[in-house]
Backbone as ProteinMPNN parsed JSONL, in Angstrom:
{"seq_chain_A": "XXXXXXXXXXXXXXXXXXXXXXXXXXXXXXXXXXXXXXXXXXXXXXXXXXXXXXXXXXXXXXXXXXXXXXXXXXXXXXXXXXXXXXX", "coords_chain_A": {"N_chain_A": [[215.511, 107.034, -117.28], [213.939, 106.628, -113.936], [214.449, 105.756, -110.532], [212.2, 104.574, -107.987], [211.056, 104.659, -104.849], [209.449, 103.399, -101.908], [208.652, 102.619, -99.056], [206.896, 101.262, -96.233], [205.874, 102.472, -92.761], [203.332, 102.471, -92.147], [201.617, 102.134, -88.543], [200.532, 99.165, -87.963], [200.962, 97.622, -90.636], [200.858, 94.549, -92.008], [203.533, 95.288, -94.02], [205.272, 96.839, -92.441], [207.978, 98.16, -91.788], [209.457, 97.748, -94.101], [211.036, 98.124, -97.345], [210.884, 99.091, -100.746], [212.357, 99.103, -104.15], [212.067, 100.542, -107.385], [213.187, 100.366, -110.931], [212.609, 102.136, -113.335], [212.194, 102.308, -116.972], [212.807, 102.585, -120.171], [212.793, 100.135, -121.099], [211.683, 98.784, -119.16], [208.339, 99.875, -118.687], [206.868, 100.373, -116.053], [203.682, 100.214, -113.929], [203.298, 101.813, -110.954], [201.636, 101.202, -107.461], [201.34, 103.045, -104.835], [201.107, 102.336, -102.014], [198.378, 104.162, -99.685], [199.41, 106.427, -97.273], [202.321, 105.615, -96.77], [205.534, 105.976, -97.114], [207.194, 107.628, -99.75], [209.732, 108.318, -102.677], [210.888, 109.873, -105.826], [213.775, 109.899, -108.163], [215.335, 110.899, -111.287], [217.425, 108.79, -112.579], [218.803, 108.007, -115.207], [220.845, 109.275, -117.937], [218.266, 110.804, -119.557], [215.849, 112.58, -119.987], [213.428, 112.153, -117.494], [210.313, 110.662, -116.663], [207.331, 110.555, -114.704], [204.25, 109.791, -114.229], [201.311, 110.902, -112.149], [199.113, 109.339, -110.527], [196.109, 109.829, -109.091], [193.653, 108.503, -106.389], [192.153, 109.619, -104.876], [189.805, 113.228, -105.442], [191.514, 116.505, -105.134], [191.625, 117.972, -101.92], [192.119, 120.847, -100.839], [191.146, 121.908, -98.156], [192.485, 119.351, -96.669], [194.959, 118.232, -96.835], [195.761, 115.183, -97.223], [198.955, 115.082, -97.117], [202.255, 114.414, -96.175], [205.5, 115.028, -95.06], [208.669, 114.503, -95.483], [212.343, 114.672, -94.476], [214.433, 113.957, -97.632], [216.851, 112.243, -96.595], [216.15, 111.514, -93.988], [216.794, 109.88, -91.365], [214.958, 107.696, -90.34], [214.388, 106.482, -92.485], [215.594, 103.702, -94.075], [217.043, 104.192, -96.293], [219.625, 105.246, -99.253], [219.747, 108.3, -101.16], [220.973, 108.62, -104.234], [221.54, 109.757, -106.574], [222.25, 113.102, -107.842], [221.386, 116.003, -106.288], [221.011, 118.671, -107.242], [220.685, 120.907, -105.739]], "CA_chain_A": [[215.395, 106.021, -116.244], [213.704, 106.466, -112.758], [214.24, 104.879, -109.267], [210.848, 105.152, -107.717], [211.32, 103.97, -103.904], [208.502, 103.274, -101.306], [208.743, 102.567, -97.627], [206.269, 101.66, -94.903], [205.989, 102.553, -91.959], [202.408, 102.616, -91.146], [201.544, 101.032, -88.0], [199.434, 97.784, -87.891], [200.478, 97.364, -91.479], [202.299, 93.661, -92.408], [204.509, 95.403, -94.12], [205.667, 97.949, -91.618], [209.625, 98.278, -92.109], [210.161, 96.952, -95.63], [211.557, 99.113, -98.484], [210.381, 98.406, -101.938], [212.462, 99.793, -105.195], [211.658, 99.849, -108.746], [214.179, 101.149, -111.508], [211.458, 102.073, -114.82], [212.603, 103.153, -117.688], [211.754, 102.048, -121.785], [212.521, 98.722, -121.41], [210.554, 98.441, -118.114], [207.603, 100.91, -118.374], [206.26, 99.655, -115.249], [202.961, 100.885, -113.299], [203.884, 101.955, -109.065], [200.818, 101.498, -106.62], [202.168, 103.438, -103.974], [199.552, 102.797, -100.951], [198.358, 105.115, -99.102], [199.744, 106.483, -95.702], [203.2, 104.663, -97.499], [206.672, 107.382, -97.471], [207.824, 107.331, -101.234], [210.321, 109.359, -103.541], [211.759, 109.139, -107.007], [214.876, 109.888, -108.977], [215.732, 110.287, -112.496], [219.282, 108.246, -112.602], [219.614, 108.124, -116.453], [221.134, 110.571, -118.861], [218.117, 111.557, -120.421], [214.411, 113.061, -118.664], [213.085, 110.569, -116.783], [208.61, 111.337, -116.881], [206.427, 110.471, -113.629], [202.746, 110.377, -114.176], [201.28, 110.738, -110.383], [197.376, 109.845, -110.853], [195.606, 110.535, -107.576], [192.481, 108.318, -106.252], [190.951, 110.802, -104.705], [190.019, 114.67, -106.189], [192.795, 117.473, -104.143], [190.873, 118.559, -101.334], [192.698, 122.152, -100.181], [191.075, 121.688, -97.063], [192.509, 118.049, -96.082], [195.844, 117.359, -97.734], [196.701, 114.014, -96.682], [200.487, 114.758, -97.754], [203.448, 114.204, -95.238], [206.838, 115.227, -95.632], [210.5, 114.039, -94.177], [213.208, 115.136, -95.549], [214.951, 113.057, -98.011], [217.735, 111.6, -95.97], [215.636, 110.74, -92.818], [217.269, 108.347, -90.705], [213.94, 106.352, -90.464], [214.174, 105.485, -93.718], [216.707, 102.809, -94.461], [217.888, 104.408, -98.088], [220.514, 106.182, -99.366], [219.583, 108.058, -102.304], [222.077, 109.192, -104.634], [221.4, 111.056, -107.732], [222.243, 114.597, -108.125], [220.127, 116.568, -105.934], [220.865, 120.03, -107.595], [221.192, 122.188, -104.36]], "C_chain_A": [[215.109, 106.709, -114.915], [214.039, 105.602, -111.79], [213.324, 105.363, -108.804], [211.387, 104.019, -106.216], [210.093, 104.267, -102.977], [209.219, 102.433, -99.939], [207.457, 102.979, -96.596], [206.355, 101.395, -94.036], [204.39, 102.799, -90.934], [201.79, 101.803, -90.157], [200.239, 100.166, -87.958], [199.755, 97.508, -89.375], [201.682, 96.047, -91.268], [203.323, 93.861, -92.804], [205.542, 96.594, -93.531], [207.44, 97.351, -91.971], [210.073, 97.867, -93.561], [209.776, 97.825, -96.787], [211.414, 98.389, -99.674], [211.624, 99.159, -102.887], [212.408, 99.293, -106.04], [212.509, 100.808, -109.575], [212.655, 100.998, -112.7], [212.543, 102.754, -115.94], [212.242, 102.699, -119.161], [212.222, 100.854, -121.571], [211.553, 98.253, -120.244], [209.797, 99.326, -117.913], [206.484, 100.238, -117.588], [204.947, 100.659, -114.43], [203.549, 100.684, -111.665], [202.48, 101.889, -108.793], [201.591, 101.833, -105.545], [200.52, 103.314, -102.652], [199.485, 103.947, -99.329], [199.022, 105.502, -97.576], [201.378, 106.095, -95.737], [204.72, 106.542, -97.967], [207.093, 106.647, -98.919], [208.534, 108.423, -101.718], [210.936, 108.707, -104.962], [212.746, 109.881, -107.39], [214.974, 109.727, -110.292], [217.698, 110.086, -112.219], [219.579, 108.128, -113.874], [220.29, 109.487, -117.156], [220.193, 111.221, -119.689], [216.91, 111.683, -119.23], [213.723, 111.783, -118.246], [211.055, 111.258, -116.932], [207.718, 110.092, -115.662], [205.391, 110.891, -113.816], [202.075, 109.835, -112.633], [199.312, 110.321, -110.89], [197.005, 109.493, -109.694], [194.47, 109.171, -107.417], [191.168, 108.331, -105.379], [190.965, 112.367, -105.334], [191.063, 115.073, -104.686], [191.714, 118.116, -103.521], [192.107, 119.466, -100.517], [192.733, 122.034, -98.495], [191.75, 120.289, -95.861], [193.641, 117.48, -96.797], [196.473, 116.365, -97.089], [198.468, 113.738, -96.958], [201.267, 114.92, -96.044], [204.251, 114.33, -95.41], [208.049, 114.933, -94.78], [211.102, 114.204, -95.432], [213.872, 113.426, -96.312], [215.945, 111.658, -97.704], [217.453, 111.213, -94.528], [216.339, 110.101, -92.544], [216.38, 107.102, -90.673], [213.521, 105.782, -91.039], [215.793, 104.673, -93.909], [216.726, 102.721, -96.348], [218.517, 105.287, -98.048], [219.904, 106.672, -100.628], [221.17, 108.806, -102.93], [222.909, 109.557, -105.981], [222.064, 112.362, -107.296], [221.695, 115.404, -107.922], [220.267, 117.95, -106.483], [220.917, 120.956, -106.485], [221.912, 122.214, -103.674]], "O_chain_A": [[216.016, 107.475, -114.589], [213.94, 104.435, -112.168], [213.213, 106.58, -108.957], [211.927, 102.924, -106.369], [209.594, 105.377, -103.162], [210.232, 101.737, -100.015], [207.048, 104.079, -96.224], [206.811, 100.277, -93.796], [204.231, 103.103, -89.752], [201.339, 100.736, -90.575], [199.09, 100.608, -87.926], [198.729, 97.003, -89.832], [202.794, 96.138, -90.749], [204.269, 93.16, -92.443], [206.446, 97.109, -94.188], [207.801, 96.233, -92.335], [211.263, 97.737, -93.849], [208.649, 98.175, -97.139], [211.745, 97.205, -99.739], [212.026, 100.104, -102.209], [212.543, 98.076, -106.163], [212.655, 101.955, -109.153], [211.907, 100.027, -112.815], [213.469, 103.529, -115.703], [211.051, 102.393, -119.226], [211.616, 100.258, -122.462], [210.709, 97.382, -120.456], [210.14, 99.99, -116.935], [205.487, 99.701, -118.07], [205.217, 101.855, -114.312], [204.102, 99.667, -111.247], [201.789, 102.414, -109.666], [202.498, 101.072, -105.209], [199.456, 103.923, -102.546], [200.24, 104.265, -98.411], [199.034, 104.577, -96.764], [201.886, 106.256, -94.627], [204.702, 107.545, -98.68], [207.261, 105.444, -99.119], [208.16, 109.533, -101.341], [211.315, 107.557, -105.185], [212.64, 110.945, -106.78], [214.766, 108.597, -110.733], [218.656, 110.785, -111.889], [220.801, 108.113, -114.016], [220.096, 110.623, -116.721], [220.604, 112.056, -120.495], [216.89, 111.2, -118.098], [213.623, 110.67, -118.762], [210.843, 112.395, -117.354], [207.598, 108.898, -115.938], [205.165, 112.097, -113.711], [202.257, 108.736, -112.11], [198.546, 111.074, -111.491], [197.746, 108.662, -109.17], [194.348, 108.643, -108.522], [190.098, 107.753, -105.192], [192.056, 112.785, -105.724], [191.304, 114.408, -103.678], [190.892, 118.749, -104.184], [192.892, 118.934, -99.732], [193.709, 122.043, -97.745], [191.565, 120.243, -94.644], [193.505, 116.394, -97.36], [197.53, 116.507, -96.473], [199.075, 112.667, -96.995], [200.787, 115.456, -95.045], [204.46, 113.608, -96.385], [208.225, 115.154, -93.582], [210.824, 114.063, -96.622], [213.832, 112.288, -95.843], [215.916, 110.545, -98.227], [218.327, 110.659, -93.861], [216.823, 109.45, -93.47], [216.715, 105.933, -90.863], [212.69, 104.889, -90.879], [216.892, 105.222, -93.843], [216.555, 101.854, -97.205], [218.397, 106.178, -97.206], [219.467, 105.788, -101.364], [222.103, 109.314, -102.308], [224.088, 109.628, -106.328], [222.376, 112.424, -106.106], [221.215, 116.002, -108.884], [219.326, 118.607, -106.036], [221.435, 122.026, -106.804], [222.002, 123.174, -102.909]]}, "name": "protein", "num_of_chains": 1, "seq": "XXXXXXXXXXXXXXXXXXXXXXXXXXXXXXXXXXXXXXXXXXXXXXXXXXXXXXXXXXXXXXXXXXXXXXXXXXXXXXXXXXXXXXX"}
């Protein structure tokens, strides 16, 4: 089982402030559109491997990685997470 969580914050979008989550797991093997520009993280919360397929729709340009990073526990995200981070 996964929690897959999404949060945006990009501006001009309608849904600027509003936190999405989705629990997947074999009874719900659900597809995520995560859109772009859009902070997201996931979690396995069950007891057994949880499996995240990420498929991209654009190729990985080296030169231009549109990635962004905040740490997990940001304040400007309104979530707690709270799995087992291992460190």
């Amino acid at each position: 089982t996964a929690r897959v969580v999404i949060y945006d914050n990009r501006k001009g979008s309608i849904n600027k402030g509003q936190l999405k989550e989705y629990i997947i797991n074999k009874e719900n093997p659900i597809l995520v559109r995560i859109p772009p520009g859009c902070y997201h993280g996931f979690e396995a919360i069950g007891e057994k491997d949880a499996y995240i397929i990420s498929i991209t729709t654009e190729p990985y340009d080296p030169s231009d990685t549109d990635e962004y990073r905040i740490a997990f526990d940001d304040k400007s995200i309104p979530f707690k997470w709270d799995g087992n981070r291992g460190f």
